[in-house]
GUKOL-915308 format. One record per residue: residue in three letters; x, z, y of N, C-alpha, C in turn. Coordinates in nm, 4 decimals. Example, Ala and Ser with C-alpha at 12.3 -4.5 7.8 and 13.67 -1.06 7.14 Angstrom:
<sites>
> aa,nxx,nzz,nyy,caxx,cazz,cayy,cxx,czz,cyy
> Ala,1.3190,0.7800,-0.5690,1.2300,0.7800,-0.4500,1.3200,0.7800,-0.3300 $
> Ser,1.2850,0.7080,-0.2250,1.3670,0.7140,-0.1060,1.2900,0.7870,0.0030 $
</sites>
This chain:
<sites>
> aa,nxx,nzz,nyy,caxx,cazz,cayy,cxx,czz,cyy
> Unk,0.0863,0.0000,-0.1174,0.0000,0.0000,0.0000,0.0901,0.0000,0.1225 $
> Unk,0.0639,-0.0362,0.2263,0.1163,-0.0753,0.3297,0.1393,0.0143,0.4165 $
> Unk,0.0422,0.0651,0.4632,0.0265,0.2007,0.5612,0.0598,0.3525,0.4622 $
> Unk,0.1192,0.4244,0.4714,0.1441,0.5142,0.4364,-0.0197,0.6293,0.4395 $
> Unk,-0.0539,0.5845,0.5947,-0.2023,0.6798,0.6071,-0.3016,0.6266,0.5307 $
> Unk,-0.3328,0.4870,0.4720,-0.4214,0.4536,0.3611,-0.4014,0.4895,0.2492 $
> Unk,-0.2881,0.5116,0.2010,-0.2173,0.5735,0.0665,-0.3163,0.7072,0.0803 $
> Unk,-0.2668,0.8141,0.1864,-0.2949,0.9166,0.1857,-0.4371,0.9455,0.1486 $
> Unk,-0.4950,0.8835,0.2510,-0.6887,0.8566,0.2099,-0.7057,0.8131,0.1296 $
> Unk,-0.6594,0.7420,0.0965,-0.7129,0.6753,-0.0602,-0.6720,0.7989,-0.1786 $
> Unk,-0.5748,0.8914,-0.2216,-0.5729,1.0068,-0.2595,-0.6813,1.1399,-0.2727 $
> Unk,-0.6766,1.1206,-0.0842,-0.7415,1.2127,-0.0991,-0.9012,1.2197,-0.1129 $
> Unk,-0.9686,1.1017,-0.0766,-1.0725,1.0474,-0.1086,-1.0958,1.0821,-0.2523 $
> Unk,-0.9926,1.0122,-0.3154,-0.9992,1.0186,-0.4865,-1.0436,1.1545,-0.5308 $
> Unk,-0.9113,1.2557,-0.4778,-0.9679,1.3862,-0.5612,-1.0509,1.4719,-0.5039 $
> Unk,-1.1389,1.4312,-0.3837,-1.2645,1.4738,-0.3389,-1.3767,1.4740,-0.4625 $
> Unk,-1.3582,1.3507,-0.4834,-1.4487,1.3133,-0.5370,-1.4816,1.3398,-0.7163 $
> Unk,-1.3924,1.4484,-0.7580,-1.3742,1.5088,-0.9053,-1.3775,1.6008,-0.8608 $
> Unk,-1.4575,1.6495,-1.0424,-1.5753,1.7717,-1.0351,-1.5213,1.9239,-0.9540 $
> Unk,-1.6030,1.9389,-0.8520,-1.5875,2.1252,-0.8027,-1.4415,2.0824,-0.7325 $
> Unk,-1.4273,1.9639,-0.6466,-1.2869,1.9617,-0.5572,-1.3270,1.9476,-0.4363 $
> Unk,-1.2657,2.0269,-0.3793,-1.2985,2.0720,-0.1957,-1.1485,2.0621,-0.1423 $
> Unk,-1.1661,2.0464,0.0066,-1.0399,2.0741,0.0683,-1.0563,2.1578,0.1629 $
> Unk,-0.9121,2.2165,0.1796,-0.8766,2.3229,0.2900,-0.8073,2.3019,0.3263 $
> Unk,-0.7127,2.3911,0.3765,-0.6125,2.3915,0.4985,-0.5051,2.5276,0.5266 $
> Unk,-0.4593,2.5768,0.4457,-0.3749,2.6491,0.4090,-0.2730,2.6629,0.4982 $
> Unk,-0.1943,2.7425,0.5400,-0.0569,2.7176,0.6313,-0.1095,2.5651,0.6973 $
> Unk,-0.1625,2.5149,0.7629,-0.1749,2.4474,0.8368,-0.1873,2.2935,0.7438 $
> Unk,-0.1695,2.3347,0.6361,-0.1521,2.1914,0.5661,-0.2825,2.1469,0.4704 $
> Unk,-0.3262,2.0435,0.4794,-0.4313,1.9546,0.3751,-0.4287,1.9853,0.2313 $
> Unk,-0.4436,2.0251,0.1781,-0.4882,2.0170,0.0452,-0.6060,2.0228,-0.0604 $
> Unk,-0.6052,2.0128,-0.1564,-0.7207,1.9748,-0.2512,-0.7241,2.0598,-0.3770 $
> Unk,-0.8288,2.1236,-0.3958,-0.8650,2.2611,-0.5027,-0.9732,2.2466,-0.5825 $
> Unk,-0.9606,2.2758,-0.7031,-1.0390,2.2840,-0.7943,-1.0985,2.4334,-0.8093 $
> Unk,-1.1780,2.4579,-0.7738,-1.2518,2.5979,-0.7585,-1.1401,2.7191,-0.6905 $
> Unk,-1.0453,2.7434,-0.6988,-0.9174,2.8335,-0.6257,-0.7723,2.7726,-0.6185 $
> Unk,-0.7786,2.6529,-0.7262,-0.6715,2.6432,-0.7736,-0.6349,2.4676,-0.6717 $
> Unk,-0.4314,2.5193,-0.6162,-0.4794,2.3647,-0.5642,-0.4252,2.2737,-0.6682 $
> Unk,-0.4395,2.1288,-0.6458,-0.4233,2.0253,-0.7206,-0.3576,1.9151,-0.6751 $
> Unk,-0.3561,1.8889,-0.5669,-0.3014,1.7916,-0.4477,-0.2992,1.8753,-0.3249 $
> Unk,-0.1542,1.8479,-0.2943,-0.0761,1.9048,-0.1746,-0.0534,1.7565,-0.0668 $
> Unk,-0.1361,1.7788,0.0383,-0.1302,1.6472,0.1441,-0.0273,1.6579,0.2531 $
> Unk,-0.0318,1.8018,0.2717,0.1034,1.8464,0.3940,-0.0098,1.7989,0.5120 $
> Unk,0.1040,1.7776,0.6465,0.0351,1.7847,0.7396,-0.0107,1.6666,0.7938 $
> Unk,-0.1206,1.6030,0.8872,-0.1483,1.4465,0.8883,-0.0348,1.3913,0.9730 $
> Unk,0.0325,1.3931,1.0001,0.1466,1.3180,1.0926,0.3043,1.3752,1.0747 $
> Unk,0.3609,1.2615,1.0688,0.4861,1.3074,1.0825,0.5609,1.3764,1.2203 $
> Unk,0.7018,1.5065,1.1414,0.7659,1.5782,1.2496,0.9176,1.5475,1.2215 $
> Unk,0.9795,1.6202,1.3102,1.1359,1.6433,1.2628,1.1548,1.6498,1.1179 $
> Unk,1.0678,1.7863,1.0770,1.1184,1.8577,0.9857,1.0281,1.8291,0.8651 $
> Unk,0.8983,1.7320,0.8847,0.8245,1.7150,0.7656,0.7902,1.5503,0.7572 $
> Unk,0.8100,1.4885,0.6712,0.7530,1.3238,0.6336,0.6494,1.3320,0.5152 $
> Unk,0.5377,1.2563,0.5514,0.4758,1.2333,0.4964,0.5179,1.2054,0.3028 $
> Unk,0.3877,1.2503,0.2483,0.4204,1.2177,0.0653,0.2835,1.3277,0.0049 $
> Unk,0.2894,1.3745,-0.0730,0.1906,1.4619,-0.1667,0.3013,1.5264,-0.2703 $
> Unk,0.2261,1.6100,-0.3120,0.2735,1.6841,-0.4420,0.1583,1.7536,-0.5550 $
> Unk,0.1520,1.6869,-0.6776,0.1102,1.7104,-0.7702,0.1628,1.7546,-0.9234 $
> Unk,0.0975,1.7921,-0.9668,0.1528,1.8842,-1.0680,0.1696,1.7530,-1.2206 $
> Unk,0.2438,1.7192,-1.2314,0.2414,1.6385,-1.3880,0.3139,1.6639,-1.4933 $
> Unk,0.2925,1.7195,-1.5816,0.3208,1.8158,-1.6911,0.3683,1.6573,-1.8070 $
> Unk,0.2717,1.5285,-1.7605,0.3218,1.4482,-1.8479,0.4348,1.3659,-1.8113 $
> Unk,0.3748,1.3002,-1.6899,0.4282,1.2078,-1.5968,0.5285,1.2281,-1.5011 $
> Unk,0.6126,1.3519,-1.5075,0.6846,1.3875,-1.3872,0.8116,1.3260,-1.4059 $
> Unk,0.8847,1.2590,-1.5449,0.9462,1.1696,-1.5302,0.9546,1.0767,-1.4373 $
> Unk,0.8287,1.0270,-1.4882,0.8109,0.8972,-1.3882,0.7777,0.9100,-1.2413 $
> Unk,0.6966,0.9667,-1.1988,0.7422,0.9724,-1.0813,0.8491,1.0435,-1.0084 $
> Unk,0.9165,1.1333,-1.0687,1.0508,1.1421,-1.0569,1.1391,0.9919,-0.9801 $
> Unk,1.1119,0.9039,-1.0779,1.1970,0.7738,-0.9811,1.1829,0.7071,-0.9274 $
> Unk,1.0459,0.7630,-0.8623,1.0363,0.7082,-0.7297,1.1501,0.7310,-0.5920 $
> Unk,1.1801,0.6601,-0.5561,1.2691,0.7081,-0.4139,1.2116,0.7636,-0.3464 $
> Unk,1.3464,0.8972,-0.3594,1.2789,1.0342,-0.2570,1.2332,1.1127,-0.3162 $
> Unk,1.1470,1.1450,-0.4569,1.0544,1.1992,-0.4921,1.1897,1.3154,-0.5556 $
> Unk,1.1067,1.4146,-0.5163,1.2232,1.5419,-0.6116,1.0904,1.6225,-0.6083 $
> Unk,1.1556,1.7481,-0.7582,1.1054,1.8450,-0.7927,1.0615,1.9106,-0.6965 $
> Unk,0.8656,1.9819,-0.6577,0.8435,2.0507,-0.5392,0.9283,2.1376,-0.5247 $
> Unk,0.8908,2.2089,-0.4061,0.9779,2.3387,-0.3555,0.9102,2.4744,-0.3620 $
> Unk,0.9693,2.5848,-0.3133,0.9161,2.7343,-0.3534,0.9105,2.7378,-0.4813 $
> Unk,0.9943,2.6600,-0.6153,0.9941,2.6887,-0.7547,0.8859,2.6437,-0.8440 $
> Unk,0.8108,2.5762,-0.7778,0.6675,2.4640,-0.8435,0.7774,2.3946,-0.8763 $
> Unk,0.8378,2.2892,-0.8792,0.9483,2.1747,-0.9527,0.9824,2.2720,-1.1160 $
> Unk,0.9844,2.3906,-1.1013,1.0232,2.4480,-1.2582,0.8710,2.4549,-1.3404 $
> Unk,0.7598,2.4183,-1.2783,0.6351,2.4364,-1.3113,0.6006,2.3076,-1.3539 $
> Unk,0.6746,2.1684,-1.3307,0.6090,2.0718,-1.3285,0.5077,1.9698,-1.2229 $
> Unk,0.5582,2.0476,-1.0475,0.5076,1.9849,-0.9772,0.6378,1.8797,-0.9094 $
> Unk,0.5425,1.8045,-0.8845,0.6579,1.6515,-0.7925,0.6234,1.6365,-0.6691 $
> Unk,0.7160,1.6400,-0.5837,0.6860,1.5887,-0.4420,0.7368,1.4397,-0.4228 $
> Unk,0.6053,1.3830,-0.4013,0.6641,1.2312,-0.3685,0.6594,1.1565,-0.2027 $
> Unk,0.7646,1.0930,-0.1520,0.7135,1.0356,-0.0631,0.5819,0.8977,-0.0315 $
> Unk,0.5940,0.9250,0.0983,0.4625,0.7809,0.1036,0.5747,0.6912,0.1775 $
> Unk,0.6838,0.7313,0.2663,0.7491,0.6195,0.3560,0.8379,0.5921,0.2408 $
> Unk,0.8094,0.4750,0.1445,0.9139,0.4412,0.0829,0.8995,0.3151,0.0620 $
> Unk,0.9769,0.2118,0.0286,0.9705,0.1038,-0.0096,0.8880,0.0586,-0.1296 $
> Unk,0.9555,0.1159,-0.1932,0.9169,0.1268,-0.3522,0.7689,0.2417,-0.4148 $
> Unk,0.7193,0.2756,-0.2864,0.6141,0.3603,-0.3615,0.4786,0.2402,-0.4382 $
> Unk,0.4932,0.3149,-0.5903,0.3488,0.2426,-0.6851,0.2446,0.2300,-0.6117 $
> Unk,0.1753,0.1524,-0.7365,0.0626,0.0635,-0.6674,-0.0079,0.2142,-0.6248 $
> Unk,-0.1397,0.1989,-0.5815,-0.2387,0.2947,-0.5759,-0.2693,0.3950,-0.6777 $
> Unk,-0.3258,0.2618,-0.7942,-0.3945,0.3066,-0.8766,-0.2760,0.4154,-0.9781 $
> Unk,-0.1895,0.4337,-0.9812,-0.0861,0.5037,-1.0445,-0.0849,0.6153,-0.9498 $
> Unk,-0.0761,0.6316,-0.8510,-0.0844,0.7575,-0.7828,-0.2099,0.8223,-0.8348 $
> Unk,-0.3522,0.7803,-0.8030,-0.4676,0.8396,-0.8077,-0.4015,0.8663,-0.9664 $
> Unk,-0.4139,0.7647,-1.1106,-0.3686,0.8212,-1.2240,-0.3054,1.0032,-1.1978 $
> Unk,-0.2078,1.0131,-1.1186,-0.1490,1.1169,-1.0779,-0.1971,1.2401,-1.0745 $
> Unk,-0.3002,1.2027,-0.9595,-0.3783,1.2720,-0.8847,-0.4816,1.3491,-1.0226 $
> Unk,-0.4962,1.2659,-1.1067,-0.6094,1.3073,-1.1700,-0.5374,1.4121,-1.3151 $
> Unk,-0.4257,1.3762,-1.3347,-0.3054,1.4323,-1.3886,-0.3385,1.5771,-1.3370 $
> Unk,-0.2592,1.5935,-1.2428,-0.2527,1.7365,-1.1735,-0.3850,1.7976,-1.1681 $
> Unk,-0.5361,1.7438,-1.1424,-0.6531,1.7992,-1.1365,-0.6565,1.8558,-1.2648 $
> Unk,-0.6375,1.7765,-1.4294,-0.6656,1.7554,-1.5188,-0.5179,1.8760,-1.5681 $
> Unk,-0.4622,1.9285,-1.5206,-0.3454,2.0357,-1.5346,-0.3755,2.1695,-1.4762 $
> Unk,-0.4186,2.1843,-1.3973,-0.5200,2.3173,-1.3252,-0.6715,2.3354,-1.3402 $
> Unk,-0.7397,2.2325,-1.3498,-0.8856,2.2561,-1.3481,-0.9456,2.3432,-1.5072 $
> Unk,-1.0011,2.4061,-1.4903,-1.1225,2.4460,-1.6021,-1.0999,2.3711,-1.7406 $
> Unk,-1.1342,2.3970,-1.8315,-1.1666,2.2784,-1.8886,-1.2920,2.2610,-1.9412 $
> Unk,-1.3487,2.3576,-1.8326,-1.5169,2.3407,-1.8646,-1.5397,2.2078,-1.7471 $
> Unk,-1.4606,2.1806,-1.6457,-1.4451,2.0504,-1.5746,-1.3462,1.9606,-1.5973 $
> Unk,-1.2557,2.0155,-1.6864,-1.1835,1.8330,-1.7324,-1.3122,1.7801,-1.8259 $
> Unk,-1.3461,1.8569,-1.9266,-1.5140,1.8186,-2.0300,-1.5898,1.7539,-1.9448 $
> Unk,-1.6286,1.8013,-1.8088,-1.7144,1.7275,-1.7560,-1.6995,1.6187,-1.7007 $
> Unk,-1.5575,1.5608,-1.6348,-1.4980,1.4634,-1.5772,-1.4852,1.3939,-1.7079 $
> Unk,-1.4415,1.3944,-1.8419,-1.4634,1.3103,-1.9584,-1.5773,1.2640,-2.0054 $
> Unk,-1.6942,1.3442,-2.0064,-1.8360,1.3200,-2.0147,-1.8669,1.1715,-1.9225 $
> Unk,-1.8732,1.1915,-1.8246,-1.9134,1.1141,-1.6703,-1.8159,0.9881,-1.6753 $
> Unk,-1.6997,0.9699,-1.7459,-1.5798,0.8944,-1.7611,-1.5039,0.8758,-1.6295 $
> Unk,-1.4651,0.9840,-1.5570,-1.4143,0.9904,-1.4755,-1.4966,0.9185,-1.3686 $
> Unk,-1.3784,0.9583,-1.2575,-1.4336,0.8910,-1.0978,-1.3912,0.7489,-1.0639 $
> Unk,-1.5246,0.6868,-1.0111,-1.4695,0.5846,-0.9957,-1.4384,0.5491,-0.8927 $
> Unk,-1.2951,0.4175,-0.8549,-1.2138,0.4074,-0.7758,-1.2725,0.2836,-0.6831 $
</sites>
């Protein structure tokens, strides 16, 4: 995707829209929760000195792979030993869409219930 801020919406759109996901605003930053728990980390809407745009999700399967994305390293505060990834959006090389949302639904599907992963399998997921 082209724009880094359509990437973002298009994310976060996505995991709005799976079961019992709300957003807040934590330390000042965007993110996305499955009843307490978050699932997608958006950070803040604009870039600073000290912060560039990207997300961080939890992938217990996939963190290889997005691992090589450029830029992308293990989160911080000790989530990276948990299995979360921080990826950028200003990159050349960032995947198509649909592999992020995959992501996205990864990390939901790693914290959520599984009285709501059952239900997101029932429904056959969200559609894009």
């Amino acid at each position: 995707m082209s724009d880094w801020r359509e990437a973002r919406e298009a994310l976060r759109a996505y995991a709005l829209g799976l079961p019992e996901a709300w957003e807040d605003f934590p330390w000042g930053d965007c993110v996305v929760k499955v009843r307490k728990k978050v699932f997608l980390f958006l950070g803040i809407p604009e870039p600073t000195e000290k912060w560039t745009p990207g997300f961080t999700v939890k992938l217990p399967v996939s963190g290889g792979h997005a691992l090589s994305v450029p830029g992308a390293e293990p989160a911080g505060y000790g989530l990276g030993k948990a299995g979360w990834v921080r990826v950028p959006f200003m990159t050349d090389e960032l995947p198509e869409t649909d592999l992020l949302l995959d992501w996205v639904e990864e990390s939901y599907r790693a914290v959520a219930p599984k009285t709501l992963v059952a239900l997101l399998d029932e429904t056959g997921g969200t559609p894009r």
